[in-house]
C-alpha positions in Angstrom: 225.7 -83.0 -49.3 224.9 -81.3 -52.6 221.8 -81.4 -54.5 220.7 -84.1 -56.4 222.6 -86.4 -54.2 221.4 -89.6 -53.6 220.4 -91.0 -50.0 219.6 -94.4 -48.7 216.2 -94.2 -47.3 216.6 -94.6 -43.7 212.7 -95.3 -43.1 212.5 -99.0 -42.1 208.6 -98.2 -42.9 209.2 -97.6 -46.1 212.8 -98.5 -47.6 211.4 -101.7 -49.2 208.9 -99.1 -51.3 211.5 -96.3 -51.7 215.0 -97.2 -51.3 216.5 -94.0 -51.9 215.5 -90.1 -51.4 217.1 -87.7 -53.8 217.9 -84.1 -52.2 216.8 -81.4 -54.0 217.3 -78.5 -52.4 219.6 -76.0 -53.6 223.4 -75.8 -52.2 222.3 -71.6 -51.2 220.2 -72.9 -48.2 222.7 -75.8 -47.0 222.5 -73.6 -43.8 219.2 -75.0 -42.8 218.9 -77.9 -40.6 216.4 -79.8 -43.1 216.6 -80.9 -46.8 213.9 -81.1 -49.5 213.6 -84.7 -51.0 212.0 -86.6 -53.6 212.3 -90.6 -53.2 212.7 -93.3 -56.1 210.6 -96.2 -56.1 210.7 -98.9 -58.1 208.2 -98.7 -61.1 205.8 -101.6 -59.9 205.3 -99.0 -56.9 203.6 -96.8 -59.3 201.7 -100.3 -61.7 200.3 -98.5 -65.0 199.7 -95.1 -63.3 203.1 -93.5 -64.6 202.9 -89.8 -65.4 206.0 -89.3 -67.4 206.3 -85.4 -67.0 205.4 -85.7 -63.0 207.0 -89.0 -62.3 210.1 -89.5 -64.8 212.3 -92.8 -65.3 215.6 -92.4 -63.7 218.6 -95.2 -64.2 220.7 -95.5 -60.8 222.8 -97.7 -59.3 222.0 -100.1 -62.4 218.4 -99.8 -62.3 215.6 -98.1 -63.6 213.7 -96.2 -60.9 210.9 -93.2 -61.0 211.2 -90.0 -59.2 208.1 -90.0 -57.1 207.3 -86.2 -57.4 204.0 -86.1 -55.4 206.0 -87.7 -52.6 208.1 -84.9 -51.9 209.1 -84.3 -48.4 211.6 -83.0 -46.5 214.0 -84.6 -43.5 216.8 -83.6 -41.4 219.8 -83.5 -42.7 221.0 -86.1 -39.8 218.8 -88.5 -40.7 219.6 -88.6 -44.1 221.1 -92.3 -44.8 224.2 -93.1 -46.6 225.1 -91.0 -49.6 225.1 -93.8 -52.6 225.7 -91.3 -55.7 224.6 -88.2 -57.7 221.8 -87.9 -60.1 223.3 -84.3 -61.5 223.3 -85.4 -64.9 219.2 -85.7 -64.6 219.0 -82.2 -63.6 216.8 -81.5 -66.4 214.6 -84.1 -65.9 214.0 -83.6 -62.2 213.7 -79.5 -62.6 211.1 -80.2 -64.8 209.2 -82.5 -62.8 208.9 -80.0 -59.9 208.1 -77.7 -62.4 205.1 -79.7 -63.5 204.4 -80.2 -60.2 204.0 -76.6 -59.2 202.7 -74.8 -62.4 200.7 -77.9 -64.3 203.3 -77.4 -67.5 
């Protein structure tokens, strides 16, 4: 597992509302026994309530998702669900968003 991987969300609880997680964590602390994610919901998840720096638009797996930010969590790594892809090319996007999310810019 890298970072910015994408997971299926193994949550029967929640799946339906986030279908995947995103791991975040850097690759220097793959040695821990957790992993830091952010899920993607669909956008009627989030209605007209869309904070473009927190919560960014994301295409995957053909459609357009939003990085749920204030959802971040973390999980262990064997309960991660299958890996479906990568989302390295929004590295940007998603660095800023935790960035937002910790310092307000």
């Amino acid at each position: 597992m890298a970072q910015f991987d994408v997971f299926a969300n193994p949550s029967a609880s929640s799946q339906e509302r986030f279908p995947f997680l995103v791991d975040i964590q850097n690759d220097l602390l793959r040695g821990l026994s957790t992993r830091i994610v952010v899920p993607l919901a669909h956008p009627s998840v989030l209605g007209d309530k869309l904070l473009r720096g927190l919560t960014p638009e994301i295409r995957f797996n053909g459609q357009g998702l939003i990085l749920m930010t204030p959802e971040l969590s973390s999980i262990h790594k064997r309960h991660l669900g299958d890996l479906k892809g990568s989302l390295v090319d929004y590295r940007a996007q998603i660095i800023a968003a935790m960035d937002f999310a910790l310092t307000g810019i």
